[in-house]
C-alpha positions in Angstrom: 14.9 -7.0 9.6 12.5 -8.3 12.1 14.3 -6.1 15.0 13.7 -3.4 12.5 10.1 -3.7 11.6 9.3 -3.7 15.3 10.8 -0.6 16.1 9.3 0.7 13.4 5.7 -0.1 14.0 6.2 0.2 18.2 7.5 3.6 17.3 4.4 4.9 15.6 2.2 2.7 18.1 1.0 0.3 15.0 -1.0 -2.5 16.8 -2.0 -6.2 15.2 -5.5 -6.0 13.7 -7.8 -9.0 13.1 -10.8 -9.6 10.9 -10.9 -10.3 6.9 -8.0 -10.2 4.9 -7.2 -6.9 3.1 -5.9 -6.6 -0.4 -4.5 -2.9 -0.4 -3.8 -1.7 -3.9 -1.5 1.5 -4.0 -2.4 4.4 -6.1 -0.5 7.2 -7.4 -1.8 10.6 -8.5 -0.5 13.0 -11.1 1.7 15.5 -9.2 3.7 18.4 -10.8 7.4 17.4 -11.9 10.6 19.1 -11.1 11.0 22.6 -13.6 14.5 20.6 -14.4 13.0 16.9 -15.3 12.7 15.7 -18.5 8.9 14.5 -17.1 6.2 16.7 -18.3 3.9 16.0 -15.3 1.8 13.4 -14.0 2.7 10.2 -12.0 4.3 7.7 -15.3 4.5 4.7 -13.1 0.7 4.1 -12.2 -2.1 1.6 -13.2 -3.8 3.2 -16.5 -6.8 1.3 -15.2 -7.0 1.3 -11.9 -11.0 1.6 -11.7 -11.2 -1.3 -13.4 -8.5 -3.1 -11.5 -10.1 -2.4 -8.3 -13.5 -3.3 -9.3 -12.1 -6.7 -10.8 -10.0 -7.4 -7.5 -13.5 -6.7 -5.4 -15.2 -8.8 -7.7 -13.0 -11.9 -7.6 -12.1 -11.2 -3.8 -14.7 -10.0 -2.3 -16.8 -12.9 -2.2 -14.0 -15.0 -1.4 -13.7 -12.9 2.0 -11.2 -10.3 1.1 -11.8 -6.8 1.8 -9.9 -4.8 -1.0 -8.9 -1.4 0.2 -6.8 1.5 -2.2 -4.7 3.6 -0.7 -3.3 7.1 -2.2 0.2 7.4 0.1 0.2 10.9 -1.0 -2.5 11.8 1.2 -1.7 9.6 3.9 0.6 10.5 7.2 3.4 8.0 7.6 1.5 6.4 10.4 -1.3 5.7 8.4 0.6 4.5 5.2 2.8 1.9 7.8 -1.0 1.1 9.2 -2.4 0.3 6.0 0.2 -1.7 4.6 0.8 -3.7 8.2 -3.3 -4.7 7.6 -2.9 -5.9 4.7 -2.8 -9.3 3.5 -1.6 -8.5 0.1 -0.2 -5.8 -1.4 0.0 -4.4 -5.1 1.2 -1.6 -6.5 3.4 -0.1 -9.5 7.1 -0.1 -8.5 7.9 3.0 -6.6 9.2 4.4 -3.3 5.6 3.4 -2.0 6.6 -0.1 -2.6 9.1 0.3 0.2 6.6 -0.1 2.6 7.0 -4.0 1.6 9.5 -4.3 4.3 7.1 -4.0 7.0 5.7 -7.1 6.0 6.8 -10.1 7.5 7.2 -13.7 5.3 5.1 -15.8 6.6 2.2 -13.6 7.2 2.7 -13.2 11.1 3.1 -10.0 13.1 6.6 -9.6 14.6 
């Protein structure tokens, strides 16, 4: 995976950052569903409060030296979403193809 994760990030010229840890919470917005789904519309899998989630997480982190960040993916290029989520320190987010982005991270914290 390592081998991987380096291509990945060399490929789209992702470069080490320092400075505070980042706790990146993933949003999702409502988007229009397929005419065929059985899904009305609007994102299902999402925080019902994130405002309040990321105010708590700035609260309890922030003075502990985190910088918390939120992210909307849908708005983001693919360099910037692989950007974002190689700065962060932690990651949260509801289960989703965003989440896939977790393989850029590496175990023990370190760059590769």
């Amino acid at each position: 995976i390592r081998s991987f994760v380096q291509e990945v990030k060399e490929s789209f010229g992702i470069k080490p950052r320092s400075g505070k840890p980042i706790i990146l919470l993933v949003s999702r917005r409502d988007y229009v569903a397929h005419p065929r789904s059985k899904e009305t519309s609007g994102a299902l899998r999402k925080f019902s409060n994130e405002p309040e989630l990321l105010q708590k997480l700035t609260n309890s982190f922030g003075e502990k030296g985190y910088q918390v960040k939120l992210a909307t993916f849908e708005t983001m290029s693919m360099q910037e979403q692989i950007q974002a989520v190689s700065d962060s320190s932690i990651l949260i987010g509801m289960h989703g193809a965003g989440l896939s982005h977790v393989l850029l991270k590496t175990i023990d914290g370190s760059e590769t």
